[in-house]
Structures are given as structure tokens and as C-alpha cells.
DOLUM-773788 format. One record per residue (C-alpha): residue in three letters; x, y, z. Coordinates in pm, whole numbers, padded with zeros to 5 digits, always signed. Layout:
N
ALAXYZ
...
END
This chain:
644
UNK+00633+00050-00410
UNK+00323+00095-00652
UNK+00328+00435-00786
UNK+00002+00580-00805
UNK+00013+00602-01204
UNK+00218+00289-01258
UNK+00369+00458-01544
UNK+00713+00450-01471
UNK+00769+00824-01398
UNK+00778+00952-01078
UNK+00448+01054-00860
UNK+00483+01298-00658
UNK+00199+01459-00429
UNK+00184+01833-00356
UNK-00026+01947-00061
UNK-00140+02311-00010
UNK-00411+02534+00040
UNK-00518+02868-00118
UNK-00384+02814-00482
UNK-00499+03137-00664
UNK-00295+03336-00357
UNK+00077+03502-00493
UNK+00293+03293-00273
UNK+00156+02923-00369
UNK+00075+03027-00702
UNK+00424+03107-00732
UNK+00586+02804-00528
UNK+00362+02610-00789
UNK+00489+02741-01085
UNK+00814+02610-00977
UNK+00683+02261-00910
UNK+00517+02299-01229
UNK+00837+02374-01367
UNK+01034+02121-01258
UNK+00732+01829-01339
UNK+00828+01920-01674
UNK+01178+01968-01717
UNK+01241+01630-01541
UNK+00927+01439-01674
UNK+00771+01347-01326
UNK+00379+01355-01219
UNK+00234+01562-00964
UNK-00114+01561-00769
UNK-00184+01858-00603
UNK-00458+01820-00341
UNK-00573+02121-00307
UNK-00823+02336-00088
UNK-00993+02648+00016
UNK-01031+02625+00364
UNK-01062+02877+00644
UNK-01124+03129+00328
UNK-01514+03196+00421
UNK-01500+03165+00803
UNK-01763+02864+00774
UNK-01678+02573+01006
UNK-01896+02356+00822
UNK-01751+02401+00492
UNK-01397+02413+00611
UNK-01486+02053+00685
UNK-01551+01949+00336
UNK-01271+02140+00186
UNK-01002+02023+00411
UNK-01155+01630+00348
UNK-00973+01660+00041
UNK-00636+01606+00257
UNK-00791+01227+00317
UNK-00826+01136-00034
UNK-00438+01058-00109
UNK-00277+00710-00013
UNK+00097+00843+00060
UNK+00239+00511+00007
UNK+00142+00494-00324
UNK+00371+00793-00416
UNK+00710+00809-00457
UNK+00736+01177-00236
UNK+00585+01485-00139
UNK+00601+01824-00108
UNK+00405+01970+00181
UNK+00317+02366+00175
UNK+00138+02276+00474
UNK+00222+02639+00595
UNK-00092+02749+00381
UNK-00334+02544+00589
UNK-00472+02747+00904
UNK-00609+02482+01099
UNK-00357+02310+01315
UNK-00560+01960+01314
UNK-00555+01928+01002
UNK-00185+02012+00945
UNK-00075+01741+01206
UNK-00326+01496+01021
UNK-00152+01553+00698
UNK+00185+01515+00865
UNK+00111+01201+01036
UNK-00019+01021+00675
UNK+00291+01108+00543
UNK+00524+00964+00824
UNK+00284+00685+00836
UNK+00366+00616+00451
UNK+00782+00613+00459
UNK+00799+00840+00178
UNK+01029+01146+00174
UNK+00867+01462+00181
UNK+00991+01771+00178
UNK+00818+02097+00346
UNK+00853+02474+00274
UNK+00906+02682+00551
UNK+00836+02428+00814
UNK+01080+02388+01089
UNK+00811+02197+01285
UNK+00873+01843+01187
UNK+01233+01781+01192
UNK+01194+01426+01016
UNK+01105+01591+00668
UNK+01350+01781+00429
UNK+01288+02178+00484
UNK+01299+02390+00197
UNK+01276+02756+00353
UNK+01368+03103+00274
UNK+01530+03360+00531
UNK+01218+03522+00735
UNK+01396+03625+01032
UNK+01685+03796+00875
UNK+01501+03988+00597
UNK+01196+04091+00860
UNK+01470+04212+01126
UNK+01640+04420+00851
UNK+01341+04597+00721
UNK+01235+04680+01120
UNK+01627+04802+01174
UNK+01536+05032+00865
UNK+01237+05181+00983
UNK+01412+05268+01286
UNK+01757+05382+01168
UNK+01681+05524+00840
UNK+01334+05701+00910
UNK+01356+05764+01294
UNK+01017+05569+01355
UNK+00938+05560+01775
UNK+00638+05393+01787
UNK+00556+05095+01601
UNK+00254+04836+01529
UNK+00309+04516+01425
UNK+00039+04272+01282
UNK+00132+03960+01308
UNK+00030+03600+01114
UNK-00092+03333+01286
UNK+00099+03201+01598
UNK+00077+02847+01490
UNK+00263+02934+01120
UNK+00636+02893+01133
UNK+00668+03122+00932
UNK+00525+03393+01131
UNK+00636+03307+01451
UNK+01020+03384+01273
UNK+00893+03742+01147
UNK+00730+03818+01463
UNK+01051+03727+01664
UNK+01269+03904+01419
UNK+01038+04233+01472
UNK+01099+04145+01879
UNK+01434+04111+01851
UNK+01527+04432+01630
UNK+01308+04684+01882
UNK+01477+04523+02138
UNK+01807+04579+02005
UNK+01741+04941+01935
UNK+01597+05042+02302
UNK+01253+05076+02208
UNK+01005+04995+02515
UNK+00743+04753+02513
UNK+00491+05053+02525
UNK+00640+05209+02258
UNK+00510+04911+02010
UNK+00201+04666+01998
UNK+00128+04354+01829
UNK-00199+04296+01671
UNK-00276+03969+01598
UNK-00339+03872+01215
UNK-00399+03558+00995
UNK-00207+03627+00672
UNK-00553+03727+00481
UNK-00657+04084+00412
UNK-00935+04118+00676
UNK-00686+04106+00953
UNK-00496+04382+00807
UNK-00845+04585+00776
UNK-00916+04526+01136
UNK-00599+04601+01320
UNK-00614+04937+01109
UNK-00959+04995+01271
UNK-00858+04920+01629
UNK-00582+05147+01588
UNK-00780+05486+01513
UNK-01077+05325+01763
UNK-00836+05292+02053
UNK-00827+05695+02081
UNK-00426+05644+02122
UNK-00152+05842+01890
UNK-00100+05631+01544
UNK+00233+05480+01534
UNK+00504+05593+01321
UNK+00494+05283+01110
UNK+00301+04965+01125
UNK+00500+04702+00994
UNK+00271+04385+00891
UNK+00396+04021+00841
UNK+00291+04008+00498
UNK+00163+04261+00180
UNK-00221+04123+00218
UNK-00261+04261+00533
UNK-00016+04574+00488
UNK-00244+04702+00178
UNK-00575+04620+00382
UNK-00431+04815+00649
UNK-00312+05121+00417
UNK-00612+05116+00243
UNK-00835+05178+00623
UNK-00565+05455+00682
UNK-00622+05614+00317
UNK-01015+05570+00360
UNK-00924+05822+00676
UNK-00735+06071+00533
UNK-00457+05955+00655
UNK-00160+05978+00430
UNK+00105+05679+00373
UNK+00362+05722+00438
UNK+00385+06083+00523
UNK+00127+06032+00834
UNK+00216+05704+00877
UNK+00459+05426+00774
UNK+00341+05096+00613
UNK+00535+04763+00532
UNK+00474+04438+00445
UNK+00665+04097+00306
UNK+00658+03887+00040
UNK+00681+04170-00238
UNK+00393+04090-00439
UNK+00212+04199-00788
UNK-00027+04445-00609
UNK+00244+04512-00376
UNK+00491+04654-00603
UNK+00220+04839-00799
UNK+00034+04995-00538
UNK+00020+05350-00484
UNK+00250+05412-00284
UNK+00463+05086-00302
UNK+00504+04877-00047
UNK+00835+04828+00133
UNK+00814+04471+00126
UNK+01051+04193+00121
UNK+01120+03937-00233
UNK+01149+03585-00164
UNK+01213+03374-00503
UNK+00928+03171-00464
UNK+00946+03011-00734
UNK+01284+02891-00719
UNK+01168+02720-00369
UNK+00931+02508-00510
UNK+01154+02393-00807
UNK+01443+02327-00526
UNK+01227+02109-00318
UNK+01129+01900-00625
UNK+01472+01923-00713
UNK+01615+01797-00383
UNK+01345+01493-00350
UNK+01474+01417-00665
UNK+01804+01378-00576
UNK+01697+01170-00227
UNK+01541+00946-00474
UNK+01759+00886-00649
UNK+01984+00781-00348
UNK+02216+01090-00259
UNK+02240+01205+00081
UNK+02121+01545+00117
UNK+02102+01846+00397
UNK+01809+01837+00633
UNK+01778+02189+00542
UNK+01799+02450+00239
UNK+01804+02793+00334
UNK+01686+03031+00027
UNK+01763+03383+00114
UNK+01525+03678+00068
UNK+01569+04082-00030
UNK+01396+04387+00184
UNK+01268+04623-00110
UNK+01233+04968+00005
UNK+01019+05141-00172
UNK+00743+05450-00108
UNK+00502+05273+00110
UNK+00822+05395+00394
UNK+00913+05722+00202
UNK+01247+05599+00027
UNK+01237+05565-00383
UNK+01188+05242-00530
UNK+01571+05142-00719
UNK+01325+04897-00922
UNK+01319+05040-01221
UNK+00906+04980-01350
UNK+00852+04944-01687
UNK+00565+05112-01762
UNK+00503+04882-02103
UNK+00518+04543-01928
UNK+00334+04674-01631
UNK+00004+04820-01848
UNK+00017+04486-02078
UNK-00004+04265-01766
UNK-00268+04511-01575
UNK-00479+04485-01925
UNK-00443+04080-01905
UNK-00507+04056-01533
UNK-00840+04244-01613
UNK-00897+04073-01957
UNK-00853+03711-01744
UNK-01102+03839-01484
UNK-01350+03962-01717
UNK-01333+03655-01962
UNK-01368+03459-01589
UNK-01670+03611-01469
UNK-01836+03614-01769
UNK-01745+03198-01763
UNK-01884+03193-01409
UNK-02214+03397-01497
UNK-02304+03194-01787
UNK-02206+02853-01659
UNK-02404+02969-01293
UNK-02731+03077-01532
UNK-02685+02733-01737
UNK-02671+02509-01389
UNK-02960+02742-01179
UNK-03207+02479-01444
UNK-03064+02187-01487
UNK-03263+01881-01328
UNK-03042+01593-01369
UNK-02721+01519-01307
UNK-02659+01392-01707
UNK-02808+01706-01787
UNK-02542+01906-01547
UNK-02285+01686-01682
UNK-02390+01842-02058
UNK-02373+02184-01928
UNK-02071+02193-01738
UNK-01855+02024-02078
UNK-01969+02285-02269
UNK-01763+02538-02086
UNK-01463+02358-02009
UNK-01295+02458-02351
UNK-01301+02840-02183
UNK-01110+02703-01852
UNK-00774+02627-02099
UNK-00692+02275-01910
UNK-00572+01974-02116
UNK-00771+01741-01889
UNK-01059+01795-01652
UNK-01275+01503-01446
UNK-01500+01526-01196
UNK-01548+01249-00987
UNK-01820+01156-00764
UNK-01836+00897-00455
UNK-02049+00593-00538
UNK-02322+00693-00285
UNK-02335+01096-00374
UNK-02695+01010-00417
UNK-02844+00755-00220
UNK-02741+01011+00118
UNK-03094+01123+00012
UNK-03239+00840-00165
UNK-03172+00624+00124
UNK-03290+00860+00390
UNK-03614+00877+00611
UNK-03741+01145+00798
UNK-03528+01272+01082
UNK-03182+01069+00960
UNK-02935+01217+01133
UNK-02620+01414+00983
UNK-02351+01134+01046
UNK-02547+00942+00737
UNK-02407+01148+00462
UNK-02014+01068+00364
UNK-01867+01375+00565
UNK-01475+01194+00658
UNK-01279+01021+00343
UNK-01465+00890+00016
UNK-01645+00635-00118
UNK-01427+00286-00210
UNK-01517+00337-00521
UNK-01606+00673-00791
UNK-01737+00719-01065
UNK-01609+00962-01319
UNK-01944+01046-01516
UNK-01718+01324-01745
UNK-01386+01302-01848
UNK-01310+01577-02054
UNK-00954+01557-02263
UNK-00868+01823-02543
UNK-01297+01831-02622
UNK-01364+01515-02592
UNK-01569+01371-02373
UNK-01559+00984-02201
UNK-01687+00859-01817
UNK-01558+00559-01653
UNK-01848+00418-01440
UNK-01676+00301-01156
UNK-01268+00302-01061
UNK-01106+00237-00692
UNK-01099+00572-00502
UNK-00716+00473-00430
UNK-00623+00527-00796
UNK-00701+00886-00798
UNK-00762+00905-01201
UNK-01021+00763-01386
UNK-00761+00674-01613
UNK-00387+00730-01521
UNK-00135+00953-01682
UNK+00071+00710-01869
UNK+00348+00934-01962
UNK+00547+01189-01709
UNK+00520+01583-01708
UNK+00175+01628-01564
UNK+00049+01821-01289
UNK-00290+01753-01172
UNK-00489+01947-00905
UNK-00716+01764-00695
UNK-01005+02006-00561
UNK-01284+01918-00354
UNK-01644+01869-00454
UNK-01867+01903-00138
UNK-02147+02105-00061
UNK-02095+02216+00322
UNK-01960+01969+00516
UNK-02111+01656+00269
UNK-01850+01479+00071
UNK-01979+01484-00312
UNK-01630+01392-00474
UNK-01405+01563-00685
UNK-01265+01776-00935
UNK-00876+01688-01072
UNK-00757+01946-01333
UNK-00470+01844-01508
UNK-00191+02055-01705
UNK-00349+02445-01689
UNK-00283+02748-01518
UNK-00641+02818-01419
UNK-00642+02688-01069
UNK-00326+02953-00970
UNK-00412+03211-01235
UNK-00750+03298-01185
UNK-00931+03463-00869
UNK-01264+03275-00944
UNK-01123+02888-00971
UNK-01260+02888-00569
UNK-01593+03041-00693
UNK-01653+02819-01043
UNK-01620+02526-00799
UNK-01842+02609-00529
UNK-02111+02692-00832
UNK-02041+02337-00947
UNK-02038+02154-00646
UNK-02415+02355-00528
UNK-02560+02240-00876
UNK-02483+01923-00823
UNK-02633+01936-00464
UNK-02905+02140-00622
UNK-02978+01787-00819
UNK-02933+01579-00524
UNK-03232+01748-00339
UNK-03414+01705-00653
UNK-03392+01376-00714
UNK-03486+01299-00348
UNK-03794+01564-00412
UNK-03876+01348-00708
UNK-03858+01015-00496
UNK-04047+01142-00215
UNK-04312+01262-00475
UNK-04305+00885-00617
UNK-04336+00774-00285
UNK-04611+00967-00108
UNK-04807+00874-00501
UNK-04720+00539-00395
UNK-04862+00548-00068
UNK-05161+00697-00226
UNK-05271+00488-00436
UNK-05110+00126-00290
UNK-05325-00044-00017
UNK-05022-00056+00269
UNK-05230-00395+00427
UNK-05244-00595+00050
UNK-04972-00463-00167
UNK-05193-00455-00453
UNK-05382-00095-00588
UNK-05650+00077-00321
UNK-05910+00265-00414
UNK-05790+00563-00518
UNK-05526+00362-00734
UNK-05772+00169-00924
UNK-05996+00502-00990
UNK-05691+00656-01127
UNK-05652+00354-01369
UNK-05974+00244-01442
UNK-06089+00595-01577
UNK-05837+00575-01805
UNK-05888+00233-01935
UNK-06276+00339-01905
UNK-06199+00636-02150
UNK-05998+00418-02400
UNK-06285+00159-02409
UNK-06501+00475-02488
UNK-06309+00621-02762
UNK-06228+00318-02900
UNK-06587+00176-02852
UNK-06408-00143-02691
UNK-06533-00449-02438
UNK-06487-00370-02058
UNK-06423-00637-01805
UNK-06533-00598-01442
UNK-06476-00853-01180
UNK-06600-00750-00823
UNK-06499-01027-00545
UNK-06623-00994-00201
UNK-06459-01248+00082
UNK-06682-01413+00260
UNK-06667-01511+00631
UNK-06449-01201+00740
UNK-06633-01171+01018
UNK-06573-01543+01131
UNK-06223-01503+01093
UNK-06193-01190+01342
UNK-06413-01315+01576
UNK-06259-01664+01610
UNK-05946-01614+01588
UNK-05810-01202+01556
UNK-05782-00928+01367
UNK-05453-01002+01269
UNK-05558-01309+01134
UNK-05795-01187+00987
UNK-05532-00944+00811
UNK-05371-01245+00669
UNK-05654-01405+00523
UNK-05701-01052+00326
UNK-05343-01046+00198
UNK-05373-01442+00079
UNK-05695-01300-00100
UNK-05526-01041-00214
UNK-05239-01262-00372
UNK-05473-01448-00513
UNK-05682-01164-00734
UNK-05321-01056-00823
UNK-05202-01391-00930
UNK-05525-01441-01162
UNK-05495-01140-01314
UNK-05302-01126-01661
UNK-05090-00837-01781
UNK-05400-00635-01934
UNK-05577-00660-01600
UNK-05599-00398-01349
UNK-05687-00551-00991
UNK-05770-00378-00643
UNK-05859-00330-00255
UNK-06178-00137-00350
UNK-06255-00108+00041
UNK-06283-00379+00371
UNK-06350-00765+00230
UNK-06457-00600-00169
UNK-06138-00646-00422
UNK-06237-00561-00799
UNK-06059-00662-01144
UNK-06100-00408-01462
UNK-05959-00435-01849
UNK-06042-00325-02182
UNK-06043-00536-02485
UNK-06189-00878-02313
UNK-06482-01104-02429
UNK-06701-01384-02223
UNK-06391-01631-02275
UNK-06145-01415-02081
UNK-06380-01352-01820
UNK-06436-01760-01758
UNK-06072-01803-01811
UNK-06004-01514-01502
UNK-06294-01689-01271
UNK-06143-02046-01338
UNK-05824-01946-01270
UNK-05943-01696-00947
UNK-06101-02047-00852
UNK-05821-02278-00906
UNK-05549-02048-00711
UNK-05805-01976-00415
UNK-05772-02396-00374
UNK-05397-02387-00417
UNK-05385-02114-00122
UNK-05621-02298+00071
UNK-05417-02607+00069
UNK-05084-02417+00159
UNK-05177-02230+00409
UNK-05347-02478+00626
UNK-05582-02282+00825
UNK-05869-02376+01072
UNK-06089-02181+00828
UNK-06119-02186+00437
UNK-06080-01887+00234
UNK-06347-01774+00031
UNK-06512-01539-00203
UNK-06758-01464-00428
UNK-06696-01352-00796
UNK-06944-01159-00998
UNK-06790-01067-01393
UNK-06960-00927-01676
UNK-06843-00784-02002
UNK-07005-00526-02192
UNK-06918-00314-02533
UNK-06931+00046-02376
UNK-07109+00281-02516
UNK-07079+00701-02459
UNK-07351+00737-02191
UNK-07283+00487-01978
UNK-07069+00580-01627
UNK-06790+00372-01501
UNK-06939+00359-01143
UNK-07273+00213-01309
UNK-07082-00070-01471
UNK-06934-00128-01157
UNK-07255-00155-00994
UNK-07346-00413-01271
UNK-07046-00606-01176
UNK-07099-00565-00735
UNK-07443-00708-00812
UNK-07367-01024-01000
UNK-07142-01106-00747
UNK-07429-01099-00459
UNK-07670-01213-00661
UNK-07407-01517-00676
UNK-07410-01517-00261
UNK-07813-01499-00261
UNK-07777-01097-00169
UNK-08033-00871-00347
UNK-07833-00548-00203
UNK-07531-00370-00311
UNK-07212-00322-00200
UNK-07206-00088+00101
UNK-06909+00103-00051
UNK-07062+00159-00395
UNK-07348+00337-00194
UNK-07111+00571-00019
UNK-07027+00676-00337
END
């Protein structure tokens, strides 16, 4: 097996979702712990998905999940009980069965061929229901559940089932609102309880604190007191949990230690020991004065006011980051120039390493484009082959790497063990941009605004895509402007936009000015005899020709119909018979390769003349049209000069 930093330490791969939320944060800092004590690498792919209720950019967040190669790991821890969406979940699972690597997953009972890390739901959620009811005489209960496809709350949900069924209580006695782990569910159970017009339960017991405090707060907002009016719990016993007012009953799982066993225990299946399919962590109810009994944890008020002033210090020093950085990015026109801007802050973010990584076409989606492309063209599913890493920051300094394989993860692999890297992803909506790795720093599961820094980020640098395709279409419609589409060579207004300027340098610098007019003759003949489209040809051979005479210094163009017209400053009577005799000479050339039932030909009219301030470019030109007929016999002037 290659590892995926060929170093000779272990690589292991981490997969969750939602890092800045108490429970991974805290499963990470036990990874994170264990990385170091035992010197092994981690990549964390990490996302944000199901967060902002956007299908769209659930899409590109969850992509990340396709960016690993299992196989190239050594093992992998899966908090795949993060990630909402059930798809996803099972596509994650099968890439890891599909490599042969052991993996171990926390609080997963739903894929039996992985090692399962998981800590006591049922037991601890059935004791603090059997305490509502025995210690505080509740008869009516609500209980808001997490999401039916998470293993972890179908076990609290049954072990809420199970203890009202044990104590007699009658299915009308209780409901069950439905809930997704995050706050808003909490907020909106609350709600449909005081809109159903019904008597509020005694208690309403949630399957975690998010959605307890949400609901408490609805109830407060009401005048309704907790818990004297009503009884709230939740689980998982965390921060705001123990220091909200009231406290929540809740229930303390050692978090941590479960994500330091399961590194621990796919160390030791590693390393060739035969281990349990299953480690069962157990957890502790806390009752506490969100149920009306007084909290035996002691609080020390010290410890508790220097981490509140830090939590708030963080924050502040965070959106103060995110402001400037935002106001820095809302001008910046390039992506070198976004590049500049977005090093400059990355001394604030604390992180030993940070690289941002973009697929080889992040560009061209637009570049490449045409009017009415459909969106299957842009990378939405995987990455690029390649990246490119255009900044590498490392301890202020800065380096790129202009193109690696995308299976190598790292621009430039750790070479020693005791990393931990997070892998984010850098989309805008569903379009794959790249992505962001972060290695060794506690930003990405201390701080509430690593989701929102990111999605700044990731619009500036979509921000820049749409400008650089504004900027080619821009080039392109000025191309179409002033390029005859039949020729190739400069149309009219293309050779007015020139030849004033050469016009004014001749003036200023009271220079020669060269003017060739060349009319084709026997157009006419040509469409008549044999077609418009061949007569089409015979314009772009002419065409070729003009441009092939010309030299570097001169300026030639499809002044309108069968009339082409050369201009340049600084020429005498020996450059204008050198540009004839050559004009001549390449018309024969043509002549002979193409091998038509007609001859291409023109007539050539060139003068040269030291210009002086009076005189008008469209007079010289005039000069120059009537040369050229007075060369074919013609007294009269061209009939586009005298439409203008």
C-alpha cells in the first residue's frame, strides 16, 4: 500500500461534517490528540452541508467526500453520523469498503463490517426519561427527536419509547416531534406546541442540548417559565448547556476520549491485534435546573468568566478577520491579486500550514463557454486530475506549486508524522472550485465563523471567475468589432481605430504616411460565373495576400466589398515599391496555387506624403483610392469613401 504522504508514518483519513459544532469539535480534539502522541497523519475531509437548507450548495460541500482515494490510506475514522443526507453517507461507506482499509465509525451500528466506537445512548436517554417521571411526577411528555436515519437517534428515541412504556404512560399522554439535531428544529417543535391550542406537557425531553435550548428559549420568549411551567432536557451536556440559565439536564458523553479510542483501536488493528467489533463508551445523565433538581457540578465561577471572556474575545478577533478580509476581496480583480489579499490574513487564522487548491479548469468553465452552455459543463462531481496550489502558506511564507496530481492531496506532503490537516471545500453553489487544507490549528473546531471565512473566500474567487469571463467577452465582442469575420484581417472600423492613431503620431511627430488602397477587380465575374461563395474565396486569398505583403509597421484592412487598404508611419517611396512588388509577386504565387478558372486581381494605388497639421486622414485616403483608379483608367472615387 502507498500511503498518501509516503512518509513512513501512518495516514489516516477522518470524515465528518459540521466541525465548529461541540460534539465533533470534541471527538476531534481526541483524534488530534492521539495524531500527536503516536506521530501519525490525519486528513480530515470536512464539510458544511445541510447547514443553509440550499440543495445546490449542499452539492458542492458534500463533493468534498469524492476527493479522497481510500486506498491510499492506511485507515479511517468515519463520524459519518454528522452527515444528514443518507446518499451521501452510503457513498462514503461504499469508497471505504471498496478500498480494504479498516475504518472505524462512531456511533454507527449501521455497517457491521467497520469497527464501532460508540457511547451508551439508549441507557443514559432511558434513565434521564425514568427521572422525569419518577423523581418529578411529569404526565405528559414531548419528545423531539433527531433524524430517523441517525443511529444515534433512533437509540434515544427508542430509549424515550421504551421508558414511557415501562411506566404506564399512554400514547396520548406523549408526542414526538420530529427534529434534525440543529437548533431550528428545537425552535419549531416549541412553536407547534403553544400553536396546537393543547395543554403544554410537563416536560419536553429533546434528543440533544441544540434543540433543548432553542426550544426553552421559544418557551422563555412566552413567559413561560423553565422549569417551573415546564420541564426541559437535552443530551450531550454541552458548554452552553451547562451554562445556561437554567441548566440543562443533559447527559455527558466523553467525547473526546471516543475519538482518541477509535484512533487508538485502528492502531492496534494495524498493527495486527485482533480487536472487538465494538467499544461501548458509557455516558452520565446530569441533572441539573433545566428539570428543577440542583446541579452537584460544582461551577467555578473563575474558569467559567475567563473562558466566557475568550469565547467572546475569539469571536470578536474573528469577525473583525472576516470583515476586513470580506472588504479586502469585495475589489480584488484577479485571482493573483486575491491570492495577495487572502495571505495577508492568514497569520490572524493561527494555522501552521494553509493551501488552497484549485482544479486545473476553475477557469476555463467560463472561458470556454458560449451562450446558453448548459450547467453539466462546469466540474460539479469529483475534481480536476490535476490542481494547482497558487498559495501555500507555511509559518509566513509563501510558495505555489503549479500543478500536482489531485490523488496526492498536498501540494507538498507532510514528511514527518503528527499532523492533522482539514480538507474543506472550495465551491461556489454547486460548481467545484477546489480546495482549502488547513493543517495543525484549532481554527476549523474553535471558531463559529471557519464556515463563513470560507464561503467569503470561495465567492471572491467566483467573483473573479465572472470577471475574467466579463473581460473575455469584452475582448471578444472588440474583436468582432473591429475583425472582418469573412477575411480575418482588420474591417473598417478596426483600421479607423488604428489608423487615427498612427495618423496622429505622423502629425505630432511631423512623419511620412503610407497609404495603399487595393481594389479587386473582376468581383463581379467571379459571382456571376461561378457563386458567391466563390466569390468569398477569392476575397479571403486577396485578403491573405495584402496581409502577407504587409511588414510589421504596416496596418492592412477590409475597408468595405472588393476595397482593402494598407497604412504606416515612418515610410519613404522605397518602402512603398518594395510593398507593391511584393503585393505583386505574392498575388502570382496565389494565383499559381490555387488553380482557378479565373485569375485574381487587383489594382494598387500608394503614395507617401510628409503630413502636415491641416491635412485630414480621410483626404489622404482619397489621395491614395484615386491613384489606384487612375491605375484601372477610372476618373471616380471609391463608392465607400463617398458614403463617408
Amino acid at each position: 500500500m502507498v500511503s498518501v504522504n509516503q512518509s513512513g508514518f501512518y495516514a489516516i483519513a477522518v470524515v465528518v461534517a459540521g466541525t465548529d459544532e461541540e460534539y465533533q469539535s470534541s471527538v476531534l480534539r481526541g483524534i488530534t490528540k492521539a495524531a500527536k502522541e503516536h506521530q501519525f497523519n490525519v486528513s480530515v475531509f470536512a464539510s458544511f452541508g445541510g447547514v443553509l437548507s440550499n440543495s445546490q450548495y449542499d452539492t458542492g460541500e458534500y463533493n468534498i467526500y469524492r476527493l479522497p482515494d481510500f486506498s491510499r490510506f492506511d485507515g479511517a475514522v468515519l463520524l459519518t453520523n454528522t452527515i444528514g443526507d443518507r446518499d451521501v453517507r452510503q457513498q462514503i461507506h461504499d469508497a471505504v469498503r471498496a478500498s480494504g482499509i479498516p475504518a472505524v465509525t462512531l456511533d454507527n451500528n449501521d455497517c457491521p463490517e467497520f469497527f464501532n466506537v460508540c457511547i451508551d445512548n439508549y441507557a443514559s436517554m432511558k434513565a434521564v426519561t425514568a427521572h422525569i417521571l419518577d423523581v418529578h411526577h411529569a404526565k405528559t411528555l414531548c419528545f423531539i427527536s433527531g433524524p430517523e436515519d441517525n443511529p444515534e437517534a433512533r437509540e434515544r428515541k427508542r430509549a424515550f419509547l421504551d421508558a414511557v412504556q415501562a411506566h404506564g404512560i399512554a400514547p396520548e399522554q406523549y408526542s414526538i416531534y420530529q427534529g434534525d439535531f440543529r437548533p431550528l428544529s428545537g425552535m419549531r417543535a416549541a412553536e407547534a406546541l403553544l400553536r396546537s391550542g393543547r395543554a403544554l406537557p410537563d416536560a419536553i425531553i429533546a434528543a440533544n442540548d441544540a434543540m433543548a435550548l432553542e426550544a426553552a428559549s421559544v418557551l422563555e420568549e412566552h413567559d413561560i417559565r423553565v422549569p417551573e411551567d415546564v420541564i426541559v432536557t437535552g443530551f450531550d451536556y454541552t458548554y452552553y448547556a451547562q451554562h445556561h440559565c437554567p441548566s440543562l439536564t443533559s447527559v455527558a458523553r466523553p467525547l473526546c476520549d471516543a475519538g482518541y479510542s477509535a484512533c487508538t483501536l485502528l492502531l492496534r488493528v494495524l498493527a495486527g491485534e485482533k480487536c472487538e467489533k465494538m467499544m461501548t463508551l458509557g455516558a452520565k445523565p446530569v441533572f441539573a435546573e433545566s428539570c428543577g433538581c440542583v446541579d452537584t457540578e460544582s461551577l467555578d465561577i473563575r474558569r467559567y468568566r475567563k473562558a466566557t471572556y475568550g469565547l467572546i474575545k475569539n469571536t470578536r478577533t474573528d469577525v473583525s478577520l472576516l470583515n476586513r478580509m470580506t472588504s479586502a476581496l469585495a475589489v480584488s480583480e484577479s485571482p493573483e491579486e486575491n491570492i495577495r489579499i487572502i495571505s495577508g490574513y492568514l497569520q490572524e487564522i493561527a494555522c501552521e500550514q494553509c493551501c488552497i487548491c484549485l482544479c486545473d479548469n476553475w477557469e476555463s468553465a467560463f472561458l470556454d463557454g458560449h451562450a446558453g452552455e448548459s450547467v453539466e459543463q462546469y466540474q460539479i462531481v469529483g475534481y480536476s486530475e490535476e490542481m494547482s496550489a497558487p498559495l501555500i502558506w507555511s509559518d509566513g511564507r509563501i510558495a505555489e506549486r503549479n500543478r500536482f496530481k489531485t490523488a496526492e492531496l498536498f501540494p507538498f506532503p507532510p514528511e514527518t508524522g503528527g499532523h492533522v490537516s482539514y480538507f474543506f471545500p472550495l465551491h461556489f453553489r454547486e460548481r467545484c472550485l477546489g480546495y482549502y487544507i488547513f493543517t495543525n490549528t484549532e481554527f476549523p473546531v474553535r471558531s463559529i465563523l471557519c464556515h463563513s471565512l470560507m464561503m467569503n473566500i470561495s465567492n471572491s474567487f467566483e467573483n473573479v471567475r465572472k470577471l475574467l469571463h466579463m473581460n473575455h467577452a469584452i475582448r471578444e465582442l472588440d474583436r468582432l468589432y473591429v475583425i472582418d469575420p469573412l477575411c480575418g484581417i482588420f474591417n473598417r472600423n478596426g483600421f479607423i481605430r488604428l489608423a487615427d492613431q498612427i495618423f496622429r503620431h505622423s502629425c505630432e511627430t511631423h512623419g511620412s504616411l503610407m497609404i495603399s488602397f487595393i481594389d479587386m477587380d473582376g468581383l463581379k465575374y467571379v459571382n456571376d460565373n461561378f457563386g458567391h461563395d466563390e466569390g468569398d474565396f477569392a476575397l479571403r486569398q486577396l485578403a491573405a495576400v495584402i496581409r502577407d505583403s504587409c511588414t510589421e509597421q504596416q496596418i492592412c484592412a477590409r475597408f468595405g466589398g472588393d476595397e482593402f487598404i494598407m497604412i504606416a508611419d515612418g515610410m519613404t517611396e522605397e518602402d512603398a515599391k518594395s510593398f507593391e512588388q511584393r503585393f505583386r509577386l505574392k498575388l502570382a504565387e496565389a494565383n499559381k496555387i490555387i488553380s482557378k478558372p479565373y485569375e485574381l486581381c487587383a489594382s494598387i494605388g500608394t503614395f507617401v506624403t510628409a503630413v502636415e497639421p491641416e491635412m485630414k486622414l480621410f483626404s489622404l485616403i482619397a489621395q491614395a483610392d484615386q491613384i489606384m483608379y487612375e491605375q484601372k483608367k477610372r476618373k471616380t472615387t471609391s463608392r465607400y469613401l463617398r458614403r463617408n
